[in-house]
Structure formats: C-alpha cells, structure tokens
MARBA-3410 file (N, C-alpha, C, O; in Angstrom, 1 decimal):
127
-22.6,10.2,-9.4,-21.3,9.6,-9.8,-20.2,10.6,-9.4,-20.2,11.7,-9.9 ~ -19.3,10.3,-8.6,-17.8,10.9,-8.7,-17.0,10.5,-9.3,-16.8,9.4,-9.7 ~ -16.0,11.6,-9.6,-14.8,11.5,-10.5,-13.6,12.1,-9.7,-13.7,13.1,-8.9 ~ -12.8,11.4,-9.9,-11.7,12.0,-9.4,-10.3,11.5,-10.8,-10.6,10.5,-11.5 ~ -9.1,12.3,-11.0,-7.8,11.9,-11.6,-6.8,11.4,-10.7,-6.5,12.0,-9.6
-6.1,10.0,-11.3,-4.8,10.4,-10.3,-3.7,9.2,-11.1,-4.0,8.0,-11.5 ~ -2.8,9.9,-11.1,-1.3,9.0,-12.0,-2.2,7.1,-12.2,-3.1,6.7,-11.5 ~ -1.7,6.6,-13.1,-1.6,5.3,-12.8,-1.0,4.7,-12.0,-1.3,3.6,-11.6 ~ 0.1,5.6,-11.6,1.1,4.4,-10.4,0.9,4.6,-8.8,1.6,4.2,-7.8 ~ -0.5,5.4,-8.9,-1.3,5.1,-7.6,-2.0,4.6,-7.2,-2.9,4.5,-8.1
-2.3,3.8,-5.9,-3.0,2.8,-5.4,-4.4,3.6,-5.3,-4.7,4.7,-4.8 ~ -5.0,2.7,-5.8,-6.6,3.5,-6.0,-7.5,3.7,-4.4,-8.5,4.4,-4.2 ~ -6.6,2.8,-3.5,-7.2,3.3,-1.8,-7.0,4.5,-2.1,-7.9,5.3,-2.2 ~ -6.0,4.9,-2.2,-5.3,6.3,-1.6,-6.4,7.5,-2.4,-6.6,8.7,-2.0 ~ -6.9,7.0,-3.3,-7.9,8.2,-3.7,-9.2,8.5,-3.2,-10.0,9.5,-3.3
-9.3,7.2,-2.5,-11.0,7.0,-2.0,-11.2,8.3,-1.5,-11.8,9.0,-2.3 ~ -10.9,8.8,-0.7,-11.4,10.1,0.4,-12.1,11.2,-0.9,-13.2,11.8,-0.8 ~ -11.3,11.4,-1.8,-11.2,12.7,-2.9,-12.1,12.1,-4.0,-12.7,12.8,-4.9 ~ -12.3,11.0,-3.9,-13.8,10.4,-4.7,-15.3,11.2,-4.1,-16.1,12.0,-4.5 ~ -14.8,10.1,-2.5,-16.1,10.3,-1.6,-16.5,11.3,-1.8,-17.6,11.3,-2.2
-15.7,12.3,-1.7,-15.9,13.9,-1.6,-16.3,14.5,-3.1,-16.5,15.7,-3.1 ~ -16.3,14.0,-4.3,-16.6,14.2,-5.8,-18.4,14.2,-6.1,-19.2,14.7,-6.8 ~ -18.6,13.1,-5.0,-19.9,12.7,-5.3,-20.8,14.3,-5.0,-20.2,15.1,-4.3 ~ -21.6,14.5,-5.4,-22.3,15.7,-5.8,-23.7,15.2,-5.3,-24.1,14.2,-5.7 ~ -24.4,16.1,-4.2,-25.2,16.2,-3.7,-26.5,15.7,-4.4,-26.8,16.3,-5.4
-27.3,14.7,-3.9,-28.5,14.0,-4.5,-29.9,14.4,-3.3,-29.9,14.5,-2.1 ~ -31.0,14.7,-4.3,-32.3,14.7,-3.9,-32.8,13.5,-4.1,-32.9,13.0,-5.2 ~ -33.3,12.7,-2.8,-33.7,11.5,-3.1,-35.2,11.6,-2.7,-35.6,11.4,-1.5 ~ -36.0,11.8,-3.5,-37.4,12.4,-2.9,-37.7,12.9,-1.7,-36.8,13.0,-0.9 ~ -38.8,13.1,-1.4,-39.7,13.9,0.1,-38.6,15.3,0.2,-37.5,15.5,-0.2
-39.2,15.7,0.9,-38.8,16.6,1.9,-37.3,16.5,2.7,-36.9,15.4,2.9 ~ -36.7,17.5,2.9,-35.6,17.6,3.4,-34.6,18.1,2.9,-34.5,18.6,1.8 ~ -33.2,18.1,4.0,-32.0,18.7,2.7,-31.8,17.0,1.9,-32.1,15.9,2.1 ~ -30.9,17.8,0.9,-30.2,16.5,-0.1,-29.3,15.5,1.0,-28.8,15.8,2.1 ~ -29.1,14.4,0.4,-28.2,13.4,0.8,-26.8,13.8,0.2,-26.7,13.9,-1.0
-25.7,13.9,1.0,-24.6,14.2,0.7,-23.5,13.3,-0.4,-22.9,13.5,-1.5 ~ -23.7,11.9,0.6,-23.0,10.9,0.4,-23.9,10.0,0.1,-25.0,10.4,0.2 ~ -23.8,8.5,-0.2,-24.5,7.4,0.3,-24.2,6.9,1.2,-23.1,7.1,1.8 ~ -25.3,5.9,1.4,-25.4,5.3,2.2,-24.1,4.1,3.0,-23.4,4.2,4.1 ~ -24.2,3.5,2.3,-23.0,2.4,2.2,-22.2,2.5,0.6,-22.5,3.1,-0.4
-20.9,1.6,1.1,-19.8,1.6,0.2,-19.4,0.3,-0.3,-18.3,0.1,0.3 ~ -19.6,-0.6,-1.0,-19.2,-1.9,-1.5,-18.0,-1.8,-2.3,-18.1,-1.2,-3.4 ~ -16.4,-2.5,-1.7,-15.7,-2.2,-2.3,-14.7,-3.6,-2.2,-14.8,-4.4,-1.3 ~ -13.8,-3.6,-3.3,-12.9,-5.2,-3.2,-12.0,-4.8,-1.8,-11.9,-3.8,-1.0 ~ -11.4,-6.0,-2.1,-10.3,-6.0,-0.9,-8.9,-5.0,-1.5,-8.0,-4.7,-0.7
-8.8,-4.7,-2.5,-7.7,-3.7,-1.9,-8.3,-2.6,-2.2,-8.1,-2.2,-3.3 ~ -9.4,-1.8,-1.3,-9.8,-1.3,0.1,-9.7,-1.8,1.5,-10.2,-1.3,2.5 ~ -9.0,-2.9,1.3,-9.2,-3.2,3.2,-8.1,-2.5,3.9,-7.0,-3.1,4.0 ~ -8.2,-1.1,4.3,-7.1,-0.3,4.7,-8.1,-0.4,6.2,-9.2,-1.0,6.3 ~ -7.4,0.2,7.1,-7.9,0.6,8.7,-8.3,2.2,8.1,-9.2,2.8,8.5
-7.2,2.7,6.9,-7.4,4.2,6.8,-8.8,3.7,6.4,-9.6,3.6,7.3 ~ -9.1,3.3,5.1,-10.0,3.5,4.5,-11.6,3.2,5.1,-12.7,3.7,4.8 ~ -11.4,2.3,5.7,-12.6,2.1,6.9,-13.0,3.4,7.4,-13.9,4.1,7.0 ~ -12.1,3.8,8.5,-12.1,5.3,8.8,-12.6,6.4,8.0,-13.5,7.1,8.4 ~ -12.0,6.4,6.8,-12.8,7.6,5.8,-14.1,7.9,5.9,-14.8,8.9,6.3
-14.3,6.4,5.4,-15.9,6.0,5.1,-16.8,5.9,6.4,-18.0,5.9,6.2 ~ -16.5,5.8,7.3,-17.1,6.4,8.6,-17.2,7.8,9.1,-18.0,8.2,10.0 ~ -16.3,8.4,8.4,-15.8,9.6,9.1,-16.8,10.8,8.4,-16.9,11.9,8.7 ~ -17.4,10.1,7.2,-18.3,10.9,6.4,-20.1,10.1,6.4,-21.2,10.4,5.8 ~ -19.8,9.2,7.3,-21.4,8.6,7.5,-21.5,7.5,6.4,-22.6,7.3,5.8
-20.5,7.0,6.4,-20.4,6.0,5.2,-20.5,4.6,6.5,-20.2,4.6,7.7 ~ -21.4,3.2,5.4,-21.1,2.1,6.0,-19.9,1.3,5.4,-20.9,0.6,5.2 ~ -19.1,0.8,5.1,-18.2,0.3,4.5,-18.2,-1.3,4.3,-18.0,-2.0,5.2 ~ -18.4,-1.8,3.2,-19.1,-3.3,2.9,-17.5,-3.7,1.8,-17.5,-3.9,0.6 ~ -16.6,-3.8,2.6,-15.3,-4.5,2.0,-14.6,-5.5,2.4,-14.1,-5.7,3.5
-14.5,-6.4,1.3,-14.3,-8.0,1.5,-12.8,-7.9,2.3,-11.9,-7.4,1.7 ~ -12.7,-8.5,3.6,-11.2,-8.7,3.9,-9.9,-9.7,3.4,-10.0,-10.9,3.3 ~ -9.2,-9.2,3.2,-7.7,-9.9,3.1,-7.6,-11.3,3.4,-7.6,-11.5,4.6 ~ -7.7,-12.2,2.7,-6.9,-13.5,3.3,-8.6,-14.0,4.3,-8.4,-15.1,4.8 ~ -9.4,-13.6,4.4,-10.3,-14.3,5.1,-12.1,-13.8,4.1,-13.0,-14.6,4.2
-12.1,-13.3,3.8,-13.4,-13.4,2.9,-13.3,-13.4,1.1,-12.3,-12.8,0.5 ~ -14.4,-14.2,0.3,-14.0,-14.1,-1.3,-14.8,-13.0,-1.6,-15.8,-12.6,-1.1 ~ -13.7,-12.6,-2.8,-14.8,-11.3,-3.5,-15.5,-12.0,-4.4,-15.4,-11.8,-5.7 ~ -16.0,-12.5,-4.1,-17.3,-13.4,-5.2,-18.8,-12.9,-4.4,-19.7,-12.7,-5.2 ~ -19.1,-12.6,-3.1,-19.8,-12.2,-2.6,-20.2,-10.7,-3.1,-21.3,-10.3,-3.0
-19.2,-9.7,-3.7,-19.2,-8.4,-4.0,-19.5,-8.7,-5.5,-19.3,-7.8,-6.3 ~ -19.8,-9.6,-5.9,-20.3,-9.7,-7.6,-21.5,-8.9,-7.6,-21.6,-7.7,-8.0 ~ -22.4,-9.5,-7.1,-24.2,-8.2,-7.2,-23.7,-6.8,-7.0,-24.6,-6.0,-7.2 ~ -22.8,-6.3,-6.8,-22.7,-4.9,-6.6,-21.1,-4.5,-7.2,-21.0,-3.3,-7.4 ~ -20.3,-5.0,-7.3,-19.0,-4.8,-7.7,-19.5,-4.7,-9.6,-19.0,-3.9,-10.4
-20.3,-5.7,-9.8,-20.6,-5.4,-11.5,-21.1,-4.1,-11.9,-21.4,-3.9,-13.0 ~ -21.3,-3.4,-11.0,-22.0,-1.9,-11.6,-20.6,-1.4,-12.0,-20.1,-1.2,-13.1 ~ -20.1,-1.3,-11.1,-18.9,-0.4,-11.4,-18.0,-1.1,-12.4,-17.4,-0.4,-13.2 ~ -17.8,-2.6,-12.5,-17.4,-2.6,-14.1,-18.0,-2.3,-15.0,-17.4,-2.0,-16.1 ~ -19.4,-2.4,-15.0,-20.2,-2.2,-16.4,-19.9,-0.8,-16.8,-19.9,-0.4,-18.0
-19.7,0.0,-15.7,-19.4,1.4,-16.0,-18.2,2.0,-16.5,-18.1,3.1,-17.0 ~ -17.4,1.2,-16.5,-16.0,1.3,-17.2,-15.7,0.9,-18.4,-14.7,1.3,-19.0 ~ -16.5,-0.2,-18.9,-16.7,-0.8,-19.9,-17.5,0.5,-20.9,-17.0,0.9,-22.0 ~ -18.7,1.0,-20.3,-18.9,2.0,-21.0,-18.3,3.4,-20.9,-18.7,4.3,-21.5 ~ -17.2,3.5,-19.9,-16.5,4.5,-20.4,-15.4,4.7,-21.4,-15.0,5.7,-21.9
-14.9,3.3,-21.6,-14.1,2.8,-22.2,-14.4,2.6,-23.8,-13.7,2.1,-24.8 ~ -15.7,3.2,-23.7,-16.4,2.9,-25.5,-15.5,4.5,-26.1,-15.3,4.6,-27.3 ~ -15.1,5.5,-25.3,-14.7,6.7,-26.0,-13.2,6.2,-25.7,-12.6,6.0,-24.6 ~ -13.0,6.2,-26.9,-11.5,6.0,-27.1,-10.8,6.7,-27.1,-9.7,6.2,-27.3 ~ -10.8,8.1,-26.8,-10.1,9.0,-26.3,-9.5,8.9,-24.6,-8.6,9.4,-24.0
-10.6,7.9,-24.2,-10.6,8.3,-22.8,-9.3,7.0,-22.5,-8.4,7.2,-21.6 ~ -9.3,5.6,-23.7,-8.8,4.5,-23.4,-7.2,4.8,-23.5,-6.4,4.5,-22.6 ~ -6.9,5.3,-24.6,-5.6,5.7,-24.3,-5.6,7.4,-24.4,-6.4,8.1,-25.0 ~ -4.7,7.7,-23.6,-4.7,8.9,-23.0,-3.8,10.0,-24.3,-2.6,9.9,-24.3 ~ -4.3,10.7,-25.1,-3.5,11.3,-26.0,-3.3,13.1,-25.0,-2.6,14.0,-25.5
-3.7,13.3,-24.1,-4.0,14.7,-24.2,-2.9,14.5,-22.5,-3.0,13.9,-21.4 ~ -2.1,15.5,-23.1,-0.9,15.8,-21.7,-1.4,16.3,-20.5,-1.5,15.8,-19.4 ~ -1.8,17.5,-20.8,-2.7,18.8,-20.0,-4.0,18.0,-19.2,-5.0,17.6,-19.8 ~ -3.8,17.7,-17.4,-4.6,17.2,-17.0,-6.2,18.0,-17.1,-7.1,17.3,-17.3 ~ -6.3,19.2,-17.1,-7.6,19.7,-17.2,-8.4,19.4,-18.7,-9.6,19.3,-18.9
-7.5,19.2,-19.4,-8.3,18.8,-20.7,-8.8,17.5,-20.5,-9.9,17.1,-20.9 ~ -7.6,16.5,-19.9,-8.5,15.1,-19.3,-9.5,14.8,-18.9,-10.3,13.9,-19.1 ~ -9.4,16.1,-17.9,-11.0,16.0,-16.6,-11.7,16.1,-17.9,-12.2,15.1,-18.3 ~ -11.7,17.1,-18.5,-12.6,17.6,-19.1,-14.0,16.2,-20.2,-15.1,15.9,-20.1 ~ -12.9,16.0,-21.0,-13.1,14.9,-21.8,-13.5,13.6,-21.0,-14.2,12.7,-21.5
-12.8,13.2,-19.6,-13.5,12.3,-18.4,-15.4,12.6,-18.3,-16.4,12.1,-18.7 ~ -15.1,13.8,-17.8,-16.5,14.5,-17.1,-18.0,14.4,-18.0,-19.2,14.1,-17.8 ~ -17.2,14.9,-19.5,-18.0,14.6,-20.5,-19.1,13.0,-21.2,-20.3,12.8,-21.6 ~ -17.3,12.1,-21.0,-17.4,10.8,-21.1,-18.8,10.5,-19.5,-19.7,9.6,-19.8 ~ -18.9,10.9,-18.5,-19.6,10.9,-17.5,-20.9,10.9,-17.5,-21.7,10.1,-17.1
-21.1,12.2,-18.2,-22.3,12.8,-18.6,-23.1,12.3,-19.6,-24.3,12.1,-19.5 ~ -22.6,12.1,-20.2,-23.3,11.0,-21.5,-23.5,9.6,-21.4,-24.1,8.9,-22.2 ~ -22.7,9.0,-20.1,-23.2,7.9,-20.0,-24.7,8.0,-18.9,-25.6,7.2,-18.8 ~ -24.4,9.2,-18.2,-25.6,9.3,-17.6,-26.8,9.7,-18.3,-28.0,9.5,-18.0 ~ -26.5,10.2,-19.3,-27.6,11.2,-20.0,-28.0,9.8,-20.8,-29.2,9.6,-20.7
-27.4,8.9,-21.4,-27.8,7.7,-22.1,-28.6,7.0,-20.4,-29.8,6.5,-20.5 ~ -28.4,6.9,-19.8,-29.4,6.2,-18.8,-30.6,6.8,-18.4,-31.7,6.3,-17.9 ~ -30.3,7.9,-18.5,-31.4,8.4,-17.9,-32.9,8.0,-19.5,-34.0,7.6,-19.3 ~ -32.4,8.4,-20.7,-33.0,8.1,-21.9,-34.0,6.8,-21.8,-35.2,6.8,-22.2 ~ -32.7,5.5,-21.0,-33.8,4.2,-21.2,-34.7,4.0,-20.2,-35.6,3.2,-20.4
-34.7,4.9,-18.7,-36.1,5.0,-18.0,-36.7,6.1,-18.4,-37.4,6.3,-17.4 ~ -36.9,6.8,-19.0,-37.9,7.5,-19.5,-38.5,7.4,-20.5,-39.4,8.2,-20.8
END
C-alpha cells in the first residue's frame, strides 16, 4: 500500500507519480530481488492524462485507464472496488474523516497508522 498527502484542491492525477513511488518494496515468493512496483495500474478516467500514461510506463507500469468520452468505468468495477472498500475502512477512524490536526506530519502520522491496522486486520483474517 502507498500513501501519499496532498491539499484537497488537488487533482488526484497530479499525485500519481509520488504515490507510485510510496509503494514500498514487495517479496513475492521464489528467489530474486523484490518487485518494486506492480505490475499493472487500474485507474478511472480522471487518470486519462498523456502525463499519466507516461509515469506509469516510465516505472514499468502497465496502465489499465478507462478513456474520456469513449469507454465506461463500469468495466473498472472488479478492480476499482478494492480501492473503495479501502476507504471505506479508512474512514472507520474518525480522526482521519474530518481532519482536526493542522501540523501535516502529525496527519501522515495518524494516516500511516490508520494504514497499518487496516493491513494488520487483513492479514489476521488469512491466517
């Protein structure tokens, strides 16, 4: 999982790159170095930038984003629902939903945490 911060009155393309780059190195069994990034990228249409294509190539990404005016994001349902379901449970700490705390590092902080615990609860129901 990556995390990144950034104002509300930015367009969430504009972060993608500083996401991509959040994600934290995975061992996906066998032998070898770790996987950096994944594989592919499933994202709505406002990602359909030319930058953003770019990014996601430029780091060995495939880019699976519905276009503008010519494809439905109803096709991005099987995989666009992860990432709401995940907000949904980030959104269970109410701290996180409305924002009381000025000082961005204390944000990350209490984000990162909110992160961890949602992973640490998943990891719980396969084991």
């Amino acid at each position: 999982m990556g995390l990144t911060l950034s104002g509300a009155n930015r367009h969430d393309s504009r972060m993608l790159a500083a996401t991509l780059d959040a994600v934290p190195r995975v061992r996906i069994g066998g032998p070898g170095r770790p996987r950096r990034r994944p594989r592919k990228l499933h994202a709505d249409k406002a990602y359909d930038h030319r930058r953003c294509r770019g990014e996601c190539r430029a780091r060995g990404i495939s880019p699976r984003i519905a276009r503008r005016g010519i494809e439905s994001s109803q096709r991005l349902g099987k995989h666009r629902w992860v990432v709401e379901r995940t907000f949904a449970w980030l959104s269970r700490f109410r701290r996180l939903t409305i924002r009381y705390e000025q000082r961005v590092d204390i944000h990350l902080a209490f984000t990162t945490l909110a992160c961890a615990l949602v992973c640490l609860n998943q990891i719980r129901r396969f084991c």
